[in-house]
TIKE-422230 format. One record per residue (C-alpha): residue number from 1; residue in three letters; chain; x, y, z. Coordinates in steps of 0.2 Angstrom, whole numbers. Example, Ala and Ser with C-alpha at 12.3 -4.5 7.8 and 13.67 -1.06 7.14 Angstrom:
2
+------+------+-------+-------+-------+-------+
| resi | resn | chain |    px |    py |    pz |
+------+------+-------+-------+-------+-------+
|    1 |  ALA |     A |    62 |   -22 |    39 |
|    2 |  SER |     A |    68 |    -5 |    36 |
+------+------+-------+-------+-------+-------+
END
This chain:
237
+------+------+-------+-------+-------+-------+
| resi | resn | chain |    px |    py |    pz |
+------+------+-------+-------+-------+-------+
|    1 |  UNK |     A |    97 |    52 |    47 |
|    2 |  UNK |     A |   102 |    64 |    33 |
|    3 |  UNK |     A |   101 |    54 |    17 |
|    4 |  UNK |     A |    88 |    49 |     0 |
|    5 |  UNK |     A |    75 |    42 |     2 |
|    6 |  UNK |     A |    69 |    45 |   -17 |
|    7 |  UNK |     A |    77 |    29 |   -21 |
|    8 |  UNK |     A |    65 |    20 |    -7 |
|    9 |  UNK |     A |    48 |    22 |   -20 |
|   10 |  UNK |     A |    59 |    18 |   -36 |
|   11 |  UNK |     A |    55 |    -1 |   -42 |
|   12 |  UNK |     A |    72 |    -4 |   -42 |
|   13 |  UNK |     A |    76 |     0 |   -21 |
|   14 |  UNK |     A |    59 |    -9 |   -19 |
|   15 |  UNK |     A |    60 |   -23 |   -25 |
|   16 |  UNK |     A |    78 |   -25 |   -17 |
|   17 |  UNK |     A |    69 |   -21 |    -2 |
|   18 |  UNK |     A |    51 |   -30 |    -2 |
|   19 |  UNK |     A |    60 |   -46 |     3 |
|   20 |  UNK |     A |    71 |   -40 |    17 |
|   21 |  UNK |     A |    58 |   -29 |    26 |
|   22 |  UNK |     A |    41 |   -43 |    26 |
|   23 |  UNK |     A |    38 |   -33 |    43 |
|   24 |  UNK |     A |    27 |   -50 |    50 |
|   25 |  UNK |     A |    17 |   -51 |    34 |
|   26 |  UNK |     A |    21 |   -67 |    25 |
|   27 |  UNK |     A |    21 |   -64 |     8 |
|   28 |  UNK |     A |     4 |   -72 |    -1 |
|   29 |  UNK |     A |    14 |   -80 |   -15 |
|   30 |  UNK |     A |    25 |   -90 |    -3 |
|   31 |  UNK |     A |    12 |   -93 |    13 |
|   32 |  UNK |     A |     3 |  -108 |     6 |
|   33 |  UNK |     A |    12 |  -116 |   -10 |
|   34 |  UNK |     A |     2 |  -122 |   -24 |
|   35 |  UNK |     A |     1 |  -141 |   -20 |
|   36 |  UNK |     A |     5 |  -153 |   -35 |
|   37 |  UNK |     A |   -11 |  -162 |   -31 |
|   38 |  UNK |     A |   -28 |  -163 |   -39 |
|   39 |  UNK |     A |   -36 |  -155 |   -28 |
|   40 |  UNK |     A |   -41 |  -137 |   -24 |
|   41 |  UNK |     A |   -35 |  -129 |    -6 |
|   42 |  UNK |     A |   -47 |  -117 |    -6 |
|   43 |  UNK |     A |   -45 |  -112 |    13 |
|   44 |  UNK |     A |   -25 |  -110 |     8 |
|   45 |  UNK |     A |   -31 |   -97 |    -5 |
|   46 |  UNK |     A |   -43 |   -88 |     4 |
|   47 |  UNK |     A |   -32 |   -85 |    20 |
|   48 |  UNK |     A |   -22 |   -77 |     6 |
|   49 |  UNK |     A |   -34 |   -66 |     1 |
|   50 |  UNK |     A |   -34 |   -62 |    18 |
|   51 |  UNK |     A |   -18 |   -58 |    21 |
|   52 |  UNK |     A |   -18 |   -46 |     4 |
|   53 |  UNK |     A |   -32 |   -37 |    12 |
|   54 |  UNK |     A |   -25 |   -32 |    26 |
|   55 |  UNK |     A |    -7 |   -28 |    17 |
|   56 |  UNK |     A |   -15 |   -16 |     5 |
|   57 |  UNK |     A |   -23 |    -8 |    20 |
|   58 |  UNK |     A |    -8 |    -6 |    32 |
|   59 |  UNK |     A |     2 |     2 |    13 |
|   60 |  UNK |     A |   -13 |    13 |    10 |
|   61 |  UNK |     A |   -16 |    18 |    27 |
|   62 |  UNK |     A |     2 |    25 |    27 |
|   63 |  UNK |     A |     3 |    34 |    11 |
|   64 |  UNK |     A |   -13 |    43 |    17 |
|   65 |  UNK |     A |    -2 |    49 |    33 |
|   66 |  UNK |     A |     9 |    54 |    22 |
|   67 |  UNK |     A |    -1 |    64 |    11 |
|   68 |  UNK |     A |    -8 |    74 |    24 |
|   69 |  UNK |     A |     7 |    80 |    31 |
|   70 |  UNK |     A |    12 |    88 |    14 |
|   71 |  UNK |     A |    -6 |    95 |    13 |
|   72 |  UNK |     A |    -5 |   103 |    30 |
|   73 |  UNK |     A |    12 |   111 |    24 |
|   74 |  UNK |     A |     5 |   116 |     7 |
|   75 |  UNK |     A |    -7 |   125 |    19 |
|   76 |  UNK |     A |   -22 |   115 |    11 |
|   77 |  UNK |     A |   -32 |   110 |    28 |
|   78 |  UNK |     A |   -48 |   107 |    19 |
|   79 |  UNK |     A |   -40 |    94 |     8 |
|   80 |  UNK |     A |   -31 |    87 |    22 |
|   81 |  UNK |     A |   -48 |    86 |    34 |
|   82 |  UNK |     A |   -56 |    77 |    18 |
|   83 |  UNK |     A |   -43 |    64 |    20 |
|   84 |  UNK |     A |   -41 |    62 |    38 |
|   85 |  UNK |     A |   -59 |    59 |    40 |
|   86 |  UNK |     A |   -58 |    44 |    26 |
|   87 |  UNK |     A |   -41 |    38 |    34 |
|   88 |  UNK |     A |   -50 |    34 |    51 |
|   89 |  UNK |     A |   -65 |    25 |    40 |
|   90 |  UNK |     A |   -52 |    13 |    32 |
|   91 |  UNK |     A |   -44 |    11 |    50 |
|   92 |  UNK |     A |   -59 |     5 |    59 |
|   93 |  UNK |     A |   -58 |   -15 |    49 |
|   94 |  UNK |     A |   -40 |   -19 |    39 |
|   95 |  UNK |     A |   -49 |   -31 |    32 |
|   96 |  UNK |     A |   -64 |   -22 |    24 |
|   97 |  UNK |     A |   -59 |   -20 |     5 |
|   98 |  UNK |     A |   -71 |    -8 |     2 |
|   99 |  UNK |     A |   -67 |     4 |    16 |
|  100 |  UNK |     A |   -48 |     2 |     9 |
|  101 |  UNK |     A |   -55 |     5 |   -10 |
|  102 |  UNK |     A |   -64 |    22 |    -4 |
|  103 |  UNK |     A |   -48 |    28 |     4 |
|  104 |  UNK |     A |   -36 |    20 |   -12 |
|  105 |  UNK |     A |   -48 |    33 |   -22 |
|  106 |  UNK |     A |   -45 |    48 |   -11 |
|  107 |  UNK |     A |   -25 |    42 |   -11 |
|  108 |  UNK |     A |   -24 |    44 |   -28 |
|  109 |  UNK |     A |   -35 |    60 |   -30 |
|  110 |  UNK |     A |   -24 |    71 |   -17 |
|  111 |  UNK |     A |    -8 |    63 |   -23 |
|  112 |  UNK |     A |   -13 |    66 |   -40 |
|  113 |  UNK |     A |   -18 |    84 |   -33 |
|  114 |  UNK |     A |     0 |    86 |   -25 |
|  115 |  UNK |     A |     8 |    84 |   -42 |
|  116 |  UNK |     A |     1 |    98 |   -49 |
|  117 |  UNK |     A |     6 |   110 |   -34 |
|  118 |  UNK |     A |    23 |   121 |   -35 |
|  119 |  UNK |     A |    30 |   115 |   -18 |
|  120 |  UNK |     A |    45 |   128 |   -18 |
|  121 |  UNK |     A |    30 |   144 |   -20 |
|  122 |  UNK |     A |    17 |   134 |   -10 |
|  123 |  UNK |     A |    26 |   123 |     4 |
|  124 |  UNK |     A |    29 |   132 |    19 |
|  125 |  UNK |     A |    47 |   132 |    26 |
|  126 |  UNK |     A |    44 |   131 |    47 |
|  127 |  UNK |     A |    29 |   119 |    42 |
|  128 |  UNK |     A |    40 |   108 |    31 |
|  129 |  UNK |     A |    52 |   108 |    46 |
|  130 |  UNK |     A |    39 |   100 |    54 |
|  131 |  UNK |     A |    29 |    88 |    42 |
|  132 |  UNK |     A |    42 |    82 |    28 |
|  133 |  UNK |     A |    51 |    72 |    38 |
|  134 |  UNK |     A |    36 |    61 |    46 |
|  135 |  UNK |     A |    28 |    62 |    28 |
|  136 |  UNK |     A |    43 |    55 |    19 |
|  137 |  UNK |     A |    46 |    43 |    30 |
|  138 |  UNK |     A |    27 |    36 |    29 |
|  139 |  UNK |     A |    26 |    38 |     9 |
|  140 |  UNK |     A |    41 |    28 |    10 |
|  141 |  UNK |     A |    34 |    14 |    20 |
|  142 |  UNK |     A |    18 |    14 |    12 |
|  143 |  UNK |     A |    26 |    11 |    -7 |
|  144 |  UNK |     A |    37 |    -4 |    -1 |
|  145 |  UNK |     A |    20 |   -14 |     6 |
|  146 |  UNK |     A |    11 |    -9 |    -9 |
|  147 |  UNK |     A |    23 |   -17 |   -20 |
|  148 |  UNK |     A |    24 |   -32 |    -9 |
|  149 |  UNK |     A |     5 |   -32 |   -11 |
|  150 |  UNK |     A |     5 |   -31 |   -29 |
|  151 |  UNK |     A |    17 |   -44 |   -29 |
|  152 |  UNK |     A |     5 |   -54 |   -20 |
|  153 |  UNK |     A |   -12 |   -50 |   -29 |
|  154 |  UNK |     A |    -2 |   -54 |   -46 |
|  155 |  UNK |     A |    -1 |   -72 |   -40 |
|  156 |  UNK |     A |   -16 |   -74 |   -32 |
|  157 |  UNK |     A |   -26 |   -69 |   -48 |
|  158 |  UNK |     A |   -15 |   -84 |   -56 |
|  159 |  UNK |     A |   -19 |   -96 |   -44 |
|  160 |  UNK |     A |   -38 |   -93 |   -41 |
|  161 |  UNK |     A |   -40 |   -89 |   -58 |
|  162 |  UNK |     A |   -35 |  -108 |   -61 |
|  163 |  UNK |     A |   -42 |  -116 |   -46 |
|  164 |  UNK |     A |   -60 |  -109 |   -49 |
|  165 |  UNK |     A |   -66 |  -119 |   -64 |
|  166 |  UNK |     A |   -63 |  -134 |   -53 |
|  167 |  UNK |     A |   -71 |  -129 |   -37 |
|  168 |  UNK |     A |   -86 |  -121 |   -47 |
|  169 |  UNK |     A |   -87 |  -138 |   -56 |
|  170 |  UNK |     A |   -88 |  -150 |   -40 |
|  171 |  UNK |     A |   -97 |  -143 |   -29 |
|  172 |  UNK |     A |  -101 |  -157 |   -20 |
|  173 |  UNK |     A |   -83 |  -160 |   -17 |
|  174 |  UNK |     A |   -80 |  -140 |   -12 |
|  175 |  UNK |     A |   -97 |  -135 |    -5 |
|  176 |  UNK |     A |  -107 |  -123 |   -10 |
|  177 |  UNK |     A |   -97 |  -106 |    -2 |
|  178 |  UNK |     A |   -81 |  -113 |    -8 |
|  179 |  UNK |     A |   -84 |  -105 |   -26 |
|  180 |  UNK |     A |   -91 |   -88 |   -19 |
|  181 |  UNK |     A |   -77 |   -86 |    -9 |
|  182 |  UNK |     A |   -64 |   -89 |   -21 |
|  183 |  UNK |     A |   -73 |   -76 |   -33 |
|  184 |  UNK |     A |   -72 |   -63 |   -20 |
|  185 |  UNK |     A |   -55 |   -65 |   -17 |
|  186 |  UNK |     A |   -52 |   -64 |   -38 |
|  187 |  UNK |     A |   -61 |   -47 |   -36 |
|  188 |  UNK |     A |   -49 |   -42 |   -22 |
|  189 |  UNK |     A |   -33 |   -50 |   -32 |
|  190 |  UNK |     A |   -38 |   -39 |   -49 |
|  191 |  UNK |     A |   -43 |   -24 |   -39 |
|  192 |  UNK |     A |   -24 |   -23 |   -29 |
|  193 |  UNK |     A |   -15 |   -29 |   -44 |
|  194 |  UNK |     A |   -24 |   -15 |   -55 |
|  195 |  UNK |     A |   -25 |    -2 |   -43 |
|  196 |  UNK |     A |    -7 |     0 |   -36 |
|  197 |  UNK |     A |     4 |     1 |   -48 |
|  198 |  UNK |     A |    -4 |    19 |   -55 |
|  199 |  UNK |     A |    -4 |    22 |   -38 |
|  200 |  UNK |     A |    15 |    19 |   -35 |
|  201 |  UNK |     A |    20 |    30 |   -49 |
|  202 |  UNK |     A |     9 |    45 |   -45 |
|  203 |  UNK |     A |    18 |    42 |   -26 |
|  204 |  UNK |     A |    35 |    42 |   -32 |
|  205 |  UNK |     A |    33 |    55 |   -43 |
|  206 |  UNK |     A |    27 |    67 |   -29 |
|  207 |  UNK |     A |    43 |    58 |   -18 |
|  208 |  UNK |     A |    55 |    64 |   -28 |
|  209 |  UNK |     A |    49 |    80 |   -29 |
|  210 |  UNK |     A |    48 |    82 |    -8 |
|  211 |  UNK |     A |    67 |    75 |    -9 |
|  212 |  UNK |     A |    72 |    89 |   -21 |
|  213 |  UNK |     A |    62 |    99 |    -9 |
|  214 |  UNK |     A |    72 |    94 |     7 |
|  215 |  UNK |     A |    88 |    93 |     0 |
|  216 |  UNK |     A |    85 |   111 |    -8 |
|  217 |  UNK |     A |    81 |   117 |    10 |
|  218 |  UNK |     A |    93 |   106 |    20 |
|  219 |  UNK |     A |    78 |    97 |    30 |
|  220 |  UNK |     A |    83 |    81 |    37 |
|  221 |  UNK |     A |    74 |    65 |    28 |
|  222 |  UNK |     A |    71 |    49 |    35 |
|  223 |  UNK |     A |    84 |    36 |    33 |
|  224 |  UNK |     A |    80 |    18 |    26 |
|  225 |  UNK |     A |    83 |    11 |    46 |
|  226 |  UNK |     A |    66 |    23 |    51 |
|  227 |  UNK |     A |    56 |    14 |    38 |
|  228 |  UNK |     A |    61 |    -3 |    45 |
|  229 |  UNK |     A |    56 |     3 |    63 |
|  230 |  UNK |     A |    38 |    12 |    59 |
|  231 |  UNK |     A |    32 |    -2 |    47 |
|  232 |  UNK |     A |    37 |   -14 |    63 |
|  233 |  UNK |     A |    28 |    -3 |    76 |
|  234 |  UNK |     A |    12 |     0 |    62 |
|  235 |  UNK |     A |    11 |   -21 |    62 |
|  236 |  UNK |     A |    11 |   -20 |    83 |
|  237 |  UNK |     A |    -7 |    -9 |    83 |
+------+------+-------+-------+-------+-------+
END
């Protein structure tokens, strides 16, 4: 069980590992294939939207867990409270972008916050025992389906971003909603592909600084097997 898991947020592990660990989620790029026709699928693109939606949930959902283990060890319960309290709003509806957008923001706020803290004078030892483990283990999973969901809202915004001119421009061939739709899922594509790559860094920066942390300590650290597992059992809820 004992290895690194600082690699496991680096670009370079993550996107060897985005591929190989899809966890049920079929990757929006590669669901529905842009047809050669003329014609605009615009249920293909919206399911897609769909998908990302609920992808960039599950990943934000799980660096939020993770996060409030390393608050509860830093001995920061107000901070964690905060985000506990928006980490059961985001829950109630995946597929609710702005719920996920309210807890994105409180994400980056506490990761951003955890950066600036000295983990070796603040951290407590019996409490990181306890929390470091479960908390690496979700920042972990959490980064490799924000990639994969950055992936994904990179392409979508290509591919609505071309189909949108000609749905707005027939709408007798489309119908009216066709065009609203597709706009909505160009707001949700921008704000993924906008969103989560400051958001990766900021995490893998305070990763590498929890794995220094553990490995100073000799705390055990999640292996990349216990990722596979927990992303398979958060798609099963």
């Amino acid at each position: 069980m004992r290895g690194t898991i600082g690699l496991a947020v680096c670009a370079g592990m993550l996107m060897a590992g985005v591929q190989a660990y899809g966890w049920g989620l079929p990757g929006v790029g590669s669901l529905f294939p842009k047809e050669s026709g003329a014609k605009v699928d615009v249920g293909a693109l919206t399911v897609r939207e769909a998908v990302l939606k609920v992808r960039v949930n599950m990943a934000t959902v799980s660096l939020a867990s993770g996060l409030i283990e390393v608050q509860k060890a830093c001995g920061k319960a107000t901070e964690a409270a905060r985000l506990e309290a928006a980490l059961a709003e985001a829950k109630k509806n995946p597929s609710d972008i702005e719920g996920t957008k309210k807890l994105c923001a409180e994400v980056n706020n506490a990761s951003a916050a955890m950066n600036r803290v000295d983990l070796d004078a603040t951290m407590n030892k019996d409490e990181a025992r306890l929390r470091l483990g479960k908390s690496l283990l979700y920042l972990g999973v959490g980064s490799l389906l924000d990639l994969q969901a950055s992936n994904d809202a990179r392409s979508l915004v290509g591919d609505i971003t071309g189909s949108l001119k000609a749905v707005q421009a027939s709408p007798a061939t489309y119908g009216l909603s066709a065009a609203v739709n597709l706009t909505s899922g160009l707001s949700t594509a921008k704000f993924v592909a906008e969103t989560v790559p400051g958001q990766l860094t900021s995490i893998s920066q305070l990763t590498r600084g929890l794995v220094k942390y553990a490995e100073t300590n000799k705390i055990e650290i999640p292996s990349r097997s216990e990722q596979e597992k927990m992303a398979a059992a958060m798609e099963k809820e």
